[in-house]
mmCIF file as gemmi writes it, N, C-alpha and C atoms, coordinates in Angstrom:
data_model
loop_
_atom_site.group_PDB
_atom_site.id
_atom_site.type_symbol
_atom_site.label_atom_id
_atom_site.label_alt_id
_atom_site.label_comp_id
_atom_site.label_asym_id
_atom_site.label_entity_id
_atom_site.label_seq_id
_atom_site.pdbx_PDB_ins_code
_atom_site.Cartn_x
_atom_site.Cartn_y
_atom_site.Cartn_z
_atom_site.occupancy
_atom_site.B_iso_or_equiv
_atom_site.pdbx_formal_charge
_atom_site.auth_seq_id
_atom_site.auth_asym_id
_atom_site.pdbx_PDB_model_num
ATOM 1 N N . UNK Axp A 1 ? 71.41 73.204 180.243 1 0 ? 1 A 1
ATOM 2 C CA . UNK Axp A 1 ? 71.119 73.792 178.936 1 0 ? 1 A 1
ATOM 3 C C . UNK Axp A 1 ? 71.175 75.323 179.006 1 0 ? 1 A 1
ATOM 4 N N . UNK Axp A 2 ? 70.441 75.991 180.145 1 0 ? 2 A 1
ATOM 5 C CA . UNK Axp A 2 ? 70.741 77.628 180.442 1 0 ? 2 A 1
ATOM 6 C C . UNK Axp A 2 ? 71.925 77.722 180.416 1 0 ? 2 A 1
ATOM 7 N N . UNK Axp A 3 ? 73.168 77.344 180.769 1 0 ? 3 A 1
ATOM 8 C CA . UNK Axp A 3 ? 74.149 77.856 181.316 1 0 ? 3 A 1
ATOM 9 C C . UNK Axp A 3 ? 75.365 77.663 179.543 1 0 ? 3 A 1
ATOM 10 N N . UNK Axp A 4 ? 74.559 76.27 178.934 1 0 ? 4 A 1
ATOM 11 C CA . UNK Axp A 4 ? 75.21 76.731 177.228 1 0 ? 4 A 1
ATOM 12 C C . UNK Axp A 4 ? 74.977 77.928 176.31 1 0 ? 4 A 1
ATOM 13 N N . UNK Axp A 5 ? 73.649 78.106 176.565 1 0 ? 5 A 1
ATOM 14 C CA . UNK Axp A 5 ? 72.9 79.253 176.446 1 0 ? 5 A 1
ATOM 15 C C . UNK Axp A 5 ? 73.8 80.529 176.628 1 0 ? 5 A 1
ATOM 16 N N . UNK Axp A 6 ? 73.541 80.767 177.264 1 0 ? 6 A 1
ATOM 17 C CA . UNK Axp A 6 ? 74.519 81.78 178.146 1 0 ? 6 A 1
ATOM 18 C C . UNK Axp A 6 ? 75.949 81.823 177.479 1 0 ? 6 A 1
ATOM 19 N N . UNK Axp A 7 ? 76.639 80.473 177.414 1 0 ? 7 A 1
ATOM 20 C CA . UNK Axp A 7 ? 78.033 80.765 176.749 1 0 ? 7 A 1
ATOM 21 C C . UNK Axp A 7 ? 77.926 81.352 175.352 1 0 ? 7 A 1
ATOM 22 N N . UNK Axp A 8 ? 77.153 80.655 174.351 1 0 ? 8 A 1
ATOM 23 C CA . UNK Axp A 8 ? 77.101 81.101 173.121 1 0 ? 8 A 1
ATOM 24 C C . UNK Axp A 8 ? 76.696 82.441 173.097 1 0 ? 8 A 1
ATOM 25 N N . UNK Axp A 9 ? 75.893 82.98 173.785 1 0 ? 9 A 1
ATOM 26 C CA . UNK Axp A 9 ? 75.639 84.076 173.377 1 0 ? 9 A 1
ATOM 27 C C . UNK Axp A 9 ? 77.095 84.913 174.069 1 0 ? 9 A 1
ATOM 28 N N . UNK Axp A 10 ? 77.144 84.472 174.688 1 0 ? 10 A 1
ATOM 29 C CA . UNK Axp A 10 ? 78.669 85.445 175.474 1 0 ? 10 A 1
ATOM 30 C C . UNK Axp A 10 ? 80.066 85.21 174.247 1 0 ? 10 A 1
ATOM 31 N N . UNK Axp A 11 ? 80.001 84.306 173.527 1 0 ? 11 A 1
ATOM 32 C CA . UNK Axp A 11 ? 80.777 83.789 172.904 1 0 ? 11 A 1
ATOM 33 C C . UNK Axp A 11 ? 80.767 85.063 171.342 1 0 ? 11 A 1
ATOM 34 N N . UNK Axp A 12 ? 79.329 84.298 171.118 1 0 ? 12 A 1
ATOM 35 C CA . UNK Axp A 12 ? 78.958 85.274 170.054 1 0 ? 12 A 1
ATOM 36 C C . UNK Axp A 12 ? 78.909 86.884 170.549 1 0 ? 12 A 1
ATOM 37 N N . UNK Axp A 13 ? 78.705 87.642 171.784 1 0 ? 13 A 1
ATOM 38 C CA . UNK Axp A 13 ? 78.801 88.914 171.788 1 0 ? 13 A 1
ATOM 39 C C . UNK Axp A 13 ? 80.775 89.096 171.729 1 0 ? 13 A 1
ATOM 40 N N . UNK Axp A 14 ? 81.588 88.422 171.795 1 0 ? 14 A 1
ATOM 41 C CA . UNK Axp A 14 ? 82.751 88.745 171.643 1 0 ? 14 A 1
ATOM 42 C C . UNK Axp A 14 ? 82.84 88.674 170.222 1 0 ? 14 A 1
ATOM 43 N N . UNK Axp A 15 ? 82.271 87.527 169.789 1 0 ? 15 A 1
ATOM 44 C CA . UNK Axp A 15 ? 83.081 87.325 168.187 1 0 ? 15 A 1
ATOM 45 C C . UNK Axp A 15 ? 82.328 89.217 167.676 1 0 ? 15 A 1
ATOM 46 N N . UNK Axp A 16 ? 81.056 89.527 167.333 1 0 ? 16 A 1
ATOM 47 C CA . UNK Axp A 16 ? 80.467 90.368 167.311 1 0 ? 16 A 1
ATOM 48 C C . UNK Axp A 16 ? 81.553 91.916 167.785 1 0 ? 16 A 1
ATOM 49 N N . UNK Axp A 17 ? 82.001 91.73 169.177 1 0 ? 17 A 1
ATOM 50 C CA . UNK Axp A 17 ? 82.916 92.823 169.07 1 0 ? 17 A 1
ATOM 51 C C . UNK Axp A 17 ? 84.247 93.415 168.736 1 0 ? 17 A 1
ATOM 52 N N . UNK Axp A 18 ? 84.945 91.811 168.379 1 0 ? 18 A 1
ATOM 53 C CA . UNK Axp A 18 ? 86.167 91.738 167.419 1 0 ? 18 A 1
ATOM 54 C C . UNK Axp A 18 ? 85.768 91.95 166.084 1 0 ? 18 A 1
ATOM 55 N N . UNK Axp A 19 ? 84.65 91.534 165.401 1 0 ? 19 A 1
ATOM 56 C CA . UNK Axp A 19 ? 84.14 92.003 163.97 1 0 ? 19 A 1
ATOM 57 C C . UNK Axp A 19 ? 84.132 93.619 163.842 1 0 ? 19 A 1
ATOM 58 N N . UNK Axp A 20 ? 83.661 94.264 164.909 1 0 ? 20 A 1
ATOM 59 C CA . UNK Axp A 20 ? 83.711 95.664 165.191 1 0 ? 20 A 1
ATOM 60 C C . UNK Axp A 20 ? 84.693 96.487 164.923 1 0 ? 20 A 1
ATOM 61 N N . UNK Axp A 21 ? 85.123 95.787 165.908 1 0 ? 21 A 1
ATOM 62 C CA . UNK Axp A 21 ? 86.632 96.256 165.743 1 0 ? 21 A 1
ATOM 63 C C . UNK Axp A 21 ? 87.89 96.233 164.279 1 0 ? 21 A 1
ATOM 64 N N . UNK Axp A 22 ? 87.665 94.899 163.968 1 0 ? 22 A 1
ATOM 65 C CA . UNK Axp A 22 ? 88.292 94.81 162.925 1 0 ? 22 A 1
ATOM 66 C C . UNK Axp A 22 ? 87.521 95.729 161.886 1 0 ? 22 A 1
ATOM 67 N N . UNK Axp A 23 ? 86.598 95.48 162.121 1 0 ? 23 A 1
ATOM 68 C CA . UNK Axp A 23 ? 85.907 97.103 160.981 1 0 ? 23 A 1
ATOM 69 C C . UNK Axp A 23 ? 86.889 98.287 160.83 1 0 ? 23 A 1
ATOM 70 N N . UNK Axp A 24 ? 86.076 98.88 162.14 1 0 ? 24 A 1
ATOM 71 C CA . UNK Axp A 24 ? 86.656 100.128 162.566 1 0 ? 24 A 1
ATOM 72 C C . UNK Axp A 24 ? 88.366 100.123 162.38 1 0 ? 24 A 1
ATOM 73 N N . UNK Axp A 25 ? 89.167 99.151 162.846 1 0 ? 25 A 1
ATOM 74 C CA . UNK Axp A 25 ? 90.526 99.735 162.31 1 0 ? 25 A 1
ATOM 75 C C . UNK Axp A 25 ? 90.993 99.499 160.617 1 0 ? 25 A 1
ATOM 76 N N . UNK Axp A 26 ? 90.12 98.624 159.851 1 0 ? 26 A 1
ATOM 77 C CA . UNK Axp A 26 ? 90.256 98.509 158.284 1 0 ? 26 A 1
ATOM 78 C C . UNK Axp A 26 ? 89.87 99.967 157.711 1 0 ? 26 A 1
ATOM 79 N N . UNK Axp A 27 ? 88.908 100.324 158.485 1 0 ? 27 A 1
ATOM 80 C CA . UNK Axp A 27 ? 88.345 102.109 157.732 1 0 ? 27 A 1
ATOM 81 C C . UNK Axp A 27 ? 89.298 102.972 157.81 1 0 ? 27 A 1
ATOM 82 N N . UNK Axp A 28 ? 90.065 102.922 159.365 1 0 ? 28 A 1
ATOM 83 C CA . UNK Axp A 28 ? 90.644 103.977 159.445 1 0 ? 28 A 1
ATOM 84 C C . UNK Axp A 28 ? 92.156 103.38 158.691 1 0 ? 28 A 1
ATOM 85 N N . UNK Axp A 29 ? 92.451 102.356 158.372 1 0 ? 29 A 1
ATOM 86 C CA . UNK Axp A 29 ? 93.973 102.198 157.614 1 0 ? 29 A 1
ATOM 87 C C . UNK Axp A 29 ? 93.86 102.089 155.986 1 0 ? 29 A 1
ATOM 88 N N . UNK Axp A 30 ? 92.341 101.929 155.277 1 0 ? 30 A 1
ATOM 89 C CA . UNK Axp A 30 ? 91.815 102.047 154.002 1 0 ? 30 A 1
ATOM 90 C C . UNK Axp A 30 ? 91.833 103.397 154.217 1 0 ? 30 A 1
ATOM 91 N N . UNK Axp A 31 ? 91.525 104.601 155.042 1 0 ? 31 A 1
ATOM 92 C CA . UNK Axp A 31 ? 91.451 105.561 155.02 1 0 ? 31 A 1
ATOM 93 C C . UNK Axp A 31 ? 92.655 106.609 154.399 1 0 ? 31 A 1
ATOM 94 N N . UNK Axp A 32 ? 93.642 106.007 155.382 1 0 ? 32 A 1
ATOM 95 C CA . UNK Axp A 32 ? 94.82 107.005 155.018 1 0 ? 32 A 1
ATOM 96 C C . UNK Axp A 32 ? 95.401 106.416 153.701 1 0 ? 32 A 1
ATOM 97 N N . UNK Axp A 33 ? 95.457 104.815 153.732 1 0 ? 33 A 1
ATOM 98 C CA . UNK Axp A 33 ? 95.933 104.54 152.357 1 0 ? 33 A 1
ATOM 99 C C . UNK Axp A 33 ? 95.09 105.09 150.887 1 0 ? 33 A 1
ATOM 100 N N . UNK Axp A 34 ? 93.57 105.779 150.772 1 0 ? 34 A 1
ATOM 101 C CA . UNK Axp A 34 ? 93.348 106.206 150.308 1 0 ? 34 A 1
ATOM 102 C C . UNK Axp A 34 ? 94.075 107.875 149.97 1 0 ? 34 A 1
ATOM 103 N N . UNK Axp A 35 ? 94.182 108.486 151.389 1 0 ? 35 A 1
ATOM 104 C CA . UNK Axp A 35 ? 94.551 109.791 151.128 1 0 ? 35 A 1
ATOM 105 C C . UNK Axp A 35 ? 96.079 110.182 150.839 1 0 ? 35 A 1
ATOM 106 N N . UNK Axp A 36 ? 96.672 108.521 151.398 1 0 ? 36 A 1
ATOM 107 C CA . UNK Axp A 36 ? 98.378 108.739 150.924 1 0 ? 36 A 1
ATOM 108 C C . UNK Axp A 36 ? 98.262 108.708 149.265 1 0 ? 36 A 1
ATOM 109 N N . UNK Axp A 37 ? 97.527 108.156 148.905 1 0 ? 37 A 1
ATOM 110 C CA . UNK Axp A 37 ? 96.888 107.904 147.298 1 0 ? 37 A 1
ATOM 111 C C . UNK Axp A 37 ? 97.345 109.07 146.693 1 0 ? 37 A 1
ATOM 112 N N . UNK Axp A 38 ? 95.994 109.349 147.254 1 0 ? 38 A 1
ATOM 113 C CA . UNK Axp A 38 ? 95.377 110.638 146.366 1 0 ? 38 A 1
ATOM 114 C C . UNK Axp A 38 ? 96.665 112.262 146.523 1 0 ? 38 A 1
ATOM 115 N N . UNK Axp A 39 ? 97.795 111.838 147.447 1 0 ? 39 A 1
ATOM 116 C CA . UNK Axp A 39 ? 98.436 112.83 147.274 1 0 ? 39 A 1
ATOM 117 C C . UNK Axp A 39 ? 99.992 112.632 146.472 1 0 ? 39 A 1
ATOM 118 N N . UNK Axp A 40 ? 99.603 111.217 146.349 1 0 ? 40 A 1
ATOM 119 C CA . UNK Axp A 40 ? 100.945 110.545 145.82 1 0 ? 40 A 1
ATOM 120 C C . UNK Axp A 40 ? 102.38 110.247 146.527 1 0 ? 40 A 1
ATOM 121 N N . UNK Axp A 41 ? 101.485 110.357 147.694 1 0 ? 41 A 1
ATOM 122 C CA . UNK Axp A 41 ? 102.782 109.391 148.542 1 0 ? 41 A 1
ATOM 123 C C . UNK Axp A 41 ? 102.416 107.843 148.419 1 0 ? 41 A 1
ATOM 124 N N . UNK Axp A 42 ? 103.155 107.573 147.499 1 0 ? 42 A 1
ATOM 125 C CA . UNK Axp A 42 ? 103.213 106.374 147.18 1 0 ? 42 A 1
ATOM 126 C C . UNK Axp A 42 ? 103.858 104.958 148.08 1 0 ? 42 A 1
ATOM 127 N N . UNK Axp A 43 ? 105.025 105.397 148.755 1 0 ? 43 A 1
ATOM 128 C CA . UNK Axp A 43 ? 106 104.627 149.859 1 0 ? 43 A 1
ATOM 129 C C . UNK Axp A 43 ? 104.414 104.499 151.166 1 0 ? 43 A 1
ATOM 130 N N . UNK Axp A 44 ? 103.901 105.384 151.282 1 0 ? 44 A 1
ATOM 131 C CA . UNK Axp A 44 ? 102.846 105.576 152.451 1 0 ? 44 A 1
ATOM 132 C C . UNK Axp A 44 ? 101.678 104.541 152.203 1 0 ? 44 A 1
ATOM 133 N N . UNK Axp A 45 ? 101.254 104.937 150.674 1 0 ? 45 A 1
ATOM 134 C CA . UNK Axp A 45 ? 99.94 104.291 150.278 1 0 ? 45 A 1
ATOM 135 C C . UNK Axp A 45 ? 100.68 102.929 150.56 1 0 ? 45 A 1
ATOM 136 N N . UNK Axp A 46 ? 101.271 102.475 149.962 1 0 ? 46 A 1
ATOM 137 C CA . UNK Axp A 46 ? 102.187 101.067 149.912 1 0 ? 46 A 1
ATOM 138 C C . UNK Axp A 46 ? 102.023 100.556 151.183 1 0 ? 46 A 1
ATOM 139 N N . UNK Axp A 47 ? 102.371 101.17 152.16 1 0 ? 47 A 1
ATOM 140 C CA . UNK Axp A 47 ? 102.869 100.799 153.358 1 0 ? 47 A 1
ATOM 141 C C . UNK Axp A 47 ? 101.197 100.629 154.517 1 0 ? 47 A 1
ATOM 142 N N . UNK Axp A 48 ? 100.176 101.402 153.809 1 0 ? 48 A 1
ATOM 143 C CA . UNK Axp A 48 ? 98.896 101.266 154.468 1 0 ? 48 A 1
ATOM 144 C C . UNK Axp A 48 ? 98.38 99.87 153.556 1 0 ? 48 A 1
ATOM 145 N N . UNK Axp A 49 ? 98.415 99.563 152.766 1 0 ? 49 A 1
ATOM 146 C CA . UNK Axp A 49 ? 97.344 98.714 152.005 1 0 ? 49 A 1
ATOM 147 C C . UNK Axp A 49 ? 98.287 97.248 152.699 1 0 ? 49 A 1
ATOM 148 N N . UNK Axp A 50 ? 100.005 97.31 152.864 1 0 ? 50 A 1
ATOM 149 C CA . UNK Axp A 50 ? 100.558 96.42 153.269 1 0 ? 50 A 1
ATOM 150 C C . UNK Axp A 50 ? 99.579 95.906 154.453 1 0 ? 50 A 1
ATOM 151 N N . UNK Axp A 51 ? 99.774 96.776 155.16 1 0 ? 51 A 1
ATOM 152 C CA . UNK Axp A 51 ? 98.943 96.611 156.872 1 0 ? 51 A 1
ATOM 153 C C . UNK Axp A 51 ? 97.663 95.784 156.359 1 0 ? 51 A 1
ATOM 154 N N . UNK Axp A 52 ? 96.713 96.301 155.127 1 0 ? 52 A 1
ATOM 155 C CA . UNK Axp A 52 ? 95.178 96.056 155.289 1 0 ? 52 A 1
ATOM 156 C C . UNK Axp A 52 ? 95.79 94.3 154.869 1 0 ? 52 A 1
ATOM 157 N N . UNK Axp A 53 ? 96.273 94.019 154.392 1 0 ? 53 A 1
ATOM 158 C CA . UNK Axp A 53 ? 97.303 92.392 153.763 1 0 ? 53 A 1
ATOM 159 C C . UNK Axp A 53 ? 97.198 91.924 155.171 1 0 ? 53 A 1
ATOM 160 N N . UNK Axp A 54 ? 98.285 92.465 156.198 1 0 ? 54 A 1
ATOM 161 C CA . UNK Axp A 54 ? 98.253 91.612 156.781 1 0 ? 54 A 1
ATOM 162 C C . UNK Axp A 54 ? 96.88 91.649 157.985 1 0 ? 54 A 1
ATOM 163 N N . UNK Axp A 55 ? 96.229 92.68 157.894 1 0 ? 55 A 1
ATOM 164 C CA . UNK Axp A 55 ? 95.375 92.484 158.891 1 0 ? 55 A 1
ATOM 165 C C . UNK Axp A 55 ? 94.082 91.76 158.657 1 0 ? 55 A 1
ATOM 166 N N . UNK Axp A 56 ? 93.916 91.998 157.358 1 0 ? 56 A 1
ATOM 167 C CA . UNK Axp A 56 ? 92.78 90.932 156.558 1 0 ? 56 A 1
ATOM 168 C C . UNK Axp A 56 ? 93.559 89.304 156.197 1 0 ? 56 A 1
ATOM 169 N N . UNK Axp A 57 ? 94.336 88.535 156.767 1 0 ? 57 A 1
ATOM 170 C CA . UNK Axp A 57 ? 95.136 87.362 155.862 1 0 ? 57 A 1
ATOM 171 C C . UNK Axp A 57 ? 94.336 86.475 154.864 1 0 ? 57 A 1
ATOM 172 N N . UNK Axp A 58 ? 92.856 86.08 155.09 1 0 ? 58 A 1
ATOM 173 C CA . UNK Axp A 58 ? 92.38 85.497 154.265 1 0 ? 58 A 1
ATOM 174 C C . UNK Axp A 58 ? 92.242 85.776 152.907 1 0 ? 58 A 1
ATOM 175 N N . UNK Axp A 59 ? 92.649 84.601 151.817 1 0 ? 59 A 1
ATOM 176 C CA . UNK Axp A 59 ? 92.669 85.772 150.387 1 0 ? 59 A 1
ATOM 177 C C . UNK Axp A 59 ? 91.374 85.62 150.017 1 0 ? 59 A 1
ATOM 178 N N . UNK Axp A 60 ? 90.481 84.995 150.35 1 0 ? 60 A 1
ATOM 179 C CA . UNK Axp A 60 ? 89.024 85.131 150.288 1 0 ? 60 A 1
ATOM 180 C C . UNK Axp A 60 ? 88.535 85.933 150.194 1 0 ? 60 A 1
ATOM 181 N N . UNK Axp A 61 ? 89.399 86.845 151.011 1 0 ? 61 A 1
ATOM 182 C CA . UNK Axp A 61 ? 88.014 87.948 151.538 1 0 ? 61 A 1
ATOM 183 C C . UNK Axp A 61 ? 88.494 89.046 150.444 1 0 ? 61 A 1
ATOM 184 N N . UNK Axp A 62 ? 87.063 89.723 149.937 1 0 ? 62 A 1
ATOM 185 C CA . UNK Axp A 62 ? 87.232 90.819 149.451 1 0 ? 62 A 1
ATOM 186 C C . UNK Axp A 62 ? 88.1 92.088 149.761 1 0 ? 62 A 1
ATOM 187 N N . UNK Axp A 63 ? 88.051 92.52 150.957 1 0 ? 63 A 1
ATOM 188 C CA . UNK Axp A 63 ? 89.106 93.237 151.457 1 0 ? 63 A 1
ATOM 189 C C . UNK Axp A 63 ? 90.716 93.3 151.126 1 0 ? 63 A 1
ATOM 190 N N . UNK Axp A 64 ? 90.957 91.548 151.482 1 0 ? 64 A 1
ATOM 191 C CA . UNK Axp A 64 ? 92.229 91.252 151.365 1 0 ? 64 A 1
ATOM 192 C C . UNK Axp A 64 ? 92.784 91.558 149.353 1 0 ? 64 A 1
ATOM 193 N N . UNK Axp A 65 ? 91.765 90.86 148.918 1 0 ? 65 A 1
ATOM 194 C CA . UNK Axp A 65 ? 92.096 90.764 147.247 1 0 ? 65 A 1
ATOM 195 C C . UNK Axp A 65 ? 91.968 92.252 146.666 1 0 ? 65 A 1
ATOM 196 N N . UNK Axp A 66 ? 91.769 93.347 147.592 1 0 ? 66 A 1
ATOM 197 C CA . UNK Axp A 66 ? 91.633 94.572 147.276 1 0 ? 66 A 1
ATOM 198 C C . UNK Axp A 66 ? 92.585 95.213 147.498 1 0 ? 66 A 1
ATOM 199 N N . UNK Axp A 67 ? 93.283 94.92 148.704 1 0 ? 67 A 1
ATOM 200 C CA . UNK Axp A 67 ? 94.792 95.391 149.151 1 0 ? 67 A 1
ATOM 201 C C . UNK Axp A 67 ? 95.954 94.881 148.202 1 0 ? 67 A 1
ATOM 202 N N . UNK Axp A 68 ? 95.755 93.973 147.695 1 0 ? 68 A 1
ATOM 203 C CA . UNK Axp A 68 ? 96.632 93.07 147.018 1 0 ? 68 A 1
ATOM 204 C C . UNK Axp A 68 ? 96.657 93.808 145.555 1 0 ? 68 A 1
ATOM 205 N N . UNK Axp A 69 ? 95.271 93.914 144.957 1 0 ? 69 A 1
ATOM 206 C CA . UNK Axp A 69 ? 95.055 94.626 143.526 1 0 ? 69 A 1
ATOM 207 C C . UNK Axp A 69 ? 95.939 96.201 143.865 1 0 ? 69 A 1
ATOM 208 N N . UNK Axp A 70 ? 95.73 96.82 144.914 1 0 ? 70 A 1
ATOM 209 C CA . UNK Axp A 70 ? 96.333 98.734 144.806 1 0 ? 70 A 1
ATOM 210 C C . UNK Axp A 70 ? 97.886 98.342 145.573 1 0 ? 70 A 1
ATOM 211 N N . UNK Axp A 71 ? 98.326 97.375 146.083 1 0 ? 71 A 1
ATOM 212 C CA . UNK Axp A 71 ? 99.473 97.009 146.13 1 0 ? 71 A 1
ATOM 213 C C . UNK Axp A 71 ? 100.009 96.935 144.32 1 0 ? 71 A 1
ATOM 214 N N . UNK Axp A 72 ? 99.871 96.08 143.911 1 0 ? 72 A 1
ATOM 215 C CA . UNK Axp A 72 ? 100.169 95.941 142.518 1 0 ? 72 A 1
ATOM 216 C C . UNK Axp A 72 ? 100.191 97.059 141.642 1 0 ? 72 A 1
ATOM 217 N N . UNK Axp A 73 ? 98.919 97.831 141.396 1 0 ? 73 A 1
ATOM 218 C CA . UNK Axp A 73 ? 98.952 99.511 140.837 1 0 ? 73 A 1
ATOM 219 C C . UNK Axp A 73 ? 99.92 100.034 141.748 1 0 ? 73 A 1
ATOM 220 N N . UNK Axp A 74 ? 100.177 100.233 142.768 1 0 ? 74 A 1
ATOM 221 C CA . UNK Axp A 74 ? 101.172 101.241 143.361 1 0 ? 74 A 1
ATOM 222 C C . UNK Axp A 74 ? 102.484 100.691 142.991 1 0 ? 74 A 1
ATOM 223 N N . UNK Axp A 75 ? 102.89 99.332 143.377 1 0 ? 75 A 1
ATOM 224 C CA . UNK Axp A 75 ? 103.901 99.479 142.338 1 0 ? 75 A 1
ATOM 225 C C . UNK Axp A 75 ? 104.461 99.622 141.178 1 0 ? 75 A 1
ATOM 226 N N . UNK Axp A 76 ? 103.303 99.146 140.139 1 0 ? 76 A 1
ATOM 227 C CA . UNK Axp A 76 ? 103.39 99.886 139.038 1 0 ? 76 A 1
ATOM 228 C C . UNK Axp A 76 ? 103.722 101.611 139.06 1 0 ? 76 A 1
ATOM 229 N N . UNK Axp A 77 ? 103.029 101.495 139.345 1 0 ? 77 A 1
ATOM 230 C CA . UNK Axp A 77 ? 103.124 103.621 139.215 1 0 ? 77 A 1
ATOM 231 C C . UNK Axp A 77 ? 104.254 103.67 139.997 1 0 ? 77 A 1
ATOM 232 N N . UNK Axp A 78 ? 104.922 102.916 141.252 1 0 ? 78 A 1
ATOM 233 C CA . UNK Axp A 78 ? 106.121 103.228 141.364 1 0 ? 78 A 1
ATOM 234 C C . UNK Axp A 78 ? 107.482 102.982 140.441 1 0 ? 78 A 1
ATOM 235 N N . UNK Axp A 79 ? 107.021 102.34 139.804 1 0 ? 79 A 1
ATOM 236 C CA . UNK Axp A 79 ? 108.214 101.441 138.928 1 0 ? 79 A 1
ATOM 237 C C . UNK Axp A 79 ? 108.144 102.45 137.229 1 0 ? 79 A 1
ATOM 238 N N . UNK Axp A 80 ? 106.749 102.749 136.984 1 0 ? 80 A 1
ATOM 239 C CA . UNK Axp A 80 ? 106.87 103.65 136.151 1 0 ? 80 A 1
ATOM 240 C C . UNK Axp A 80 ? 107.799 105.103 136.254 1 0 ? 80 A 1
ATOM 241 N N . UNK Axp A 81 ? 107.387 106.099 137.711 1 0 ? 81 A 1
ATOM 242 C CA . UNK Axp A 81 ? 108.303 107.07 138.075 1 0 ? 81 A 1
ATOM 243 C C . UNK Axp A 81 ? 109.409 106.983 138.196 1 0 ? 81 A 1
ATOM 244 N N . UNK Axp A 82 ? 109.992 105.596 138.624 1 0 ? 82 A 1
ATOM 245 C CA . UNK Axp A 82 ? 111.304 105.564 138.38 1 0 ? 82 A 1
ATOM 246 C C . UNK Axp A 82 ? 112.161 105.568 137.074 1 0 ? 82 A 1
ATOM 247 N N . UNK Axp A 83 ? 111.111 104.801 136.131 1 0 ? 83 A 1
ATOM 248 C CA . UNK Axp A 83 ? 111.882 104.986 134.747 1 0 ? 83 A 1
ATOM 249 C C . UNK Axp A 83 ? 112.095 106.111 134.366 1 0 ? 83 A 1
ATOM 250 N N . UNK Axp A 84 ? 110.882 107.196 134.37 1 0 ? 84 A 1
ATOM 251 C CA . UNK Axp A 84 ? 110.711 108.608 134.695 1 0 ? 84 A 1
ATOM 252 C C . UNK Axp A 84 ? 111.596 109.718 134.714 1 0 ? 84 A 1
ATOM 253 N N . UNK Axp A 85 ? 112.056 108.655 135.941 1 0 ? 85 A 1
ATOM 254 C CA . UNK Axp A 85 ? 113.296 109.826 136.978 1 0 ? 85 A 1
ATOM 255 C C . UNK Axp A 85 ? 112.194 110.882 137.515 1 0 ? 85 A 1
ATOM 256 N N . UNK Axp A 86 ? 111.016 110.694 137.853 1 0 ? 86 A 1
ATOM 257 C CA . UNK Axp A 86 ? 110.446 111.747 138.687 1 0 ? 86 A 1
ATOM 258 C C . UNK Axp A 86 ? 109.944 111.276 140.338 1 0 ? 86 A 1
ATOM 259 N N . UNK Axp A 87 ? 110.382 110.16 140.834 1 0 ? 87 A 1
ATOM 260 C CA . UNK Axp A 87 ? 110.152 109.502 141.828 1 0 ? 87 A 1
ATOM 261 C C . UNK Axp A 87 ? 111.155 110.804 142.959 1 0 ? 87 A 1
ATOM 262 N N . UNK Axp A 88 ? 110.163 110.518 144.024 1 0 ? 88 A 1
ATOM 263 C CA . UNK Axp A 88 ? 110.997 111.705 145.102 1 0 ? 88 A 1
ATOM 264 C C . UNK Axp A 88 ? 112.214 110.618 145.619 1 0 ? 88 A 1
């Protein structure tokens, strides 16, 4: 019984440090896709929220259905500039 003991918790301190992790790299790729945003690099923002898609796959998760929603606005606003003609 000690030695199941022992696994689960060893089990659970990994799951625990892949959760971490997956944190920490969603902040820093929500990060830039925020600041590709906010400067209107649009091909960039696109291309960060893609990543948060595939790195979140569940559509459950809040995260994922969030990447999916500023995927959709970015192409809008891309598809608008093009009618435009002000797209770089």
């Amino acid at each position: 019984l000690g030695s199941n003991t022992k696994d689960v918790q060893r089990i659970q301190s990994k799951i625990e440090k892949a959760e971490g992790e997956l944190k920490r790299r969603y902040d820093d790729v929500r990060g830039e896709a925020e600041r590709a945003r906010q400067i209107g690099d649009w091909d960039r923002a696109k291309e960060e929220f893609s990543k948060i898609r595939e790195m979140i796959p569940a559509r459950d998760d809040d995260r994922h259905r969030e990447a999916i929603a500023n995927l959709e606005d970015i192409e809008n606003r891309i598809q608008s500039l093009n009618k435009k003609g002000k797209r770089k």
